[in-house]
N, C-alpha and C positions, 0 to 999 in steps of 0.2 A: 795473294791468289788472283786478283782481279787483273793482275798483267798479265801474269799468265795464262788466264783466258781468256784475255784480251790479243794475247801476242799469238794464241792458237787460232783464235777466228781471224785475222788478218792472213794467217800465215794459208791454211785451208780454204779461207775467203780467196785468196790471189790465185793462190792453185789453179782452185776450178773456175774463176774470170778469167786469167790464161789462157786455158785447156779451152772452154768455151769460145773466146774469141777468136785462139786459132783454127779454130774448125769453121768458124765463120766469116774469117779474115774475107774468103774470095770463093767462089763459085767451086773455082779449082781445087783449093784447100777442103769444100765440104767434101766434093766426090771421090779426092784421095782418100779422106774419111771412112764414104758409106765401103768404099773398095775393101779395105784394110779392116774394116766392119764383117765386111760376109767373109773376109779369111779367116780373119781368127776366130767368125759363128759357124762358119759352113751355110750361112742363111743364103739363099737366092737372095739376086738386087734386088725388090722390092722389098723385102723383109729385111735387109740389110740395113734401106735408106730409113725405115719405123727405125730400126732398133739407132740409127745413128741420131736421128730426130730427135726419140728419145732420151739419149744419154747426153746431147746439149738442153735440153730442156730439163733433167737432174741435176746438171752442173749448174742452169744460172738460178735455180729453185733455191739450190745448195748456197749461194752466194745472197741470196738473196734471206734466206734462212739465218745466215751468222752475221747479217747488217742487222736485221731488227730485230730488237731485244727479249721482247718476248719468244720469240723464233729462235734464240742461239741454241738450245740442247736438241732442239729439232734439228735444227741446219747441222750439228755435227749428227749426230745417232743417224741421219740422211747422207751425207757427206763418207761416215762410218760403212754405211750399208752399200753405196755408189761402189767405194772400192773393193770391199769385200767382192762383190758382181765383178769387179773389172779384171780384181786380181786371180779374178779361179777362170775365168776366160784366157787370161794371158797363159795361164797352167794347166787348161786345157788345148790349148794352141800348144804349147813346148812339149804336149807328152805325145801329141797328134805326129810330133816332129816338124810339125810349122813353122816360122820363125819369120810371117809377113812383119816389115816394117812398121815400127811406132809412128802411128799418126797422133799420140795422148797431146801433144803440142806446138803440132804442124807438119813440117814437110821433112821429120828427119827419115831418115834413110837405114838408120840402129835397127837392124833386126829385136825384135823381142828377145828377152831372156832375164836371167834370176835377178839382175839389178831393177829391171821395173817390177818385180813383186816385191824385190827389200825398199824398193821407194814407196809402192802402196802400202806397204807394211807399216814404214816408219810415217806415214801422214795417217794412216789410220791410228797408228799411235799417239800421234799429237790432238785427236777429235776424241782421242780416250781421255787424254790428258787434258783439254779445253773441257770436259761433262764435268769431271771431276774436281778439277779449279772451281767452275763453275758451282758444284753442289759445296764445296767447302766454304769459298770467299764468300764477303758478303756483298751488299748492292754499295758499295759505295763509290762515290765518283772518282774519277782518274785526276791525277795533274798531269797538267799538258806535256810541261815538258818529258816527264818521263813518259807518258804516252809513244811520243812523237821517237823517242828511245828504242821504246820495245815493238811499235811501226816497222820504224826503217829494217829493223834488223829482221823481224818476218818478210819484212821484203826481198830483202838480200835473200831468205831461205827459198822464196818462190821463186827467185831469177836462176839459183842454181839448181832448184828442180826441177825448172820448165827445161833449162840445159844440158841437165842431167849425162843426155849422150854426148852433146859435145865437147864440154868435159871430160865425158870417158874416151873419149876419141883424142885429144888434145894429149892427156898424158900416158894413153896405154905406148907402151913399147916396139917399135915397127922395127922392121926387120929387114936390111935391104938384101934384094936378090943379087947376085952378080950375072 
């Protein structure tokens, strides 16, 4: 049990240092942010740029949360509660008939829609599944190697979810016009 809570806070750890880096990457990248912020809140700029403020400083809380040890059921039940917020705003934007561009991990261009709620879904399933590991295993130490095992391949989960769209982009089916 202790990889497997091991392998959900790396995987929810990357996420949201992703998500937060991209939104900090460049000046450019925040304001496409606050922009794509007040769409999908309806907030004025000013209360758009708080609300975008604050949800990078959730995100590196959140990361910051599932590094230190004492901190991990917080960093997820935190991390849990970030997407829960994120994902009823994405479903308040899609009933609005909204569908401003996903800024969740730069500058893609993917309109919002039901696969970024089945992605907050399934990562909030995994901070389900990191509490739970967590209350089951016990404290015991890792071995490296297999650490570095169940690492990499939470990696690999946060590279195809930071890419999520273009992925879906790459193999959705196009259609040529004549």
């Amino acid at each position: 049990m202790e990889y497997l809570e091991f392998g959900c806070q790396v995987l929810l750890g990357g996420v949201f240092a992703v998500s937060a880096g991209s939104k900090l990457y460049s000046r450019t990248a925040f304001v496409d942010f606050t922009a794509a912020t007040a769409r999908l809140t309806g907030a004025r700029a000013a209360r758009a740029r708080q609300l975008a403020v604050a949800t990078v400083a959730a995100e590196l809380a959140i990361v910051l949360g599932l590094i230190v040890p004492a901190l991990v059921p917080w960093g997820f039940a935190a991390g849990i509660g970030l997407l829960a917020v994120l994902t009823a705003a994405i479903v308040g934007s899609l009933r609005r008939g909204q569908r401003a561009p996903c800024r969740c991990f730069g500058a893609s261009n993917s309109p919002l829609g039901a696969r970024h709620v089945a992605r907050n879904a399934a990562l909030a399933a995994f901070g389900v599944l990191g509490i739970a590991a967590g209350m089951i295993g016990g404290t015991s130490s890792l071995a490296w190697g297999l650490a570095c095992v169940v690492a990499f391949a939470a990696l690999i989960g946060v590279a195809l979810t930071a890419r999520l769209d273009d992925l879906i982009g790459l193999f959705r089916a196009t259609t040529a016009t004549p």
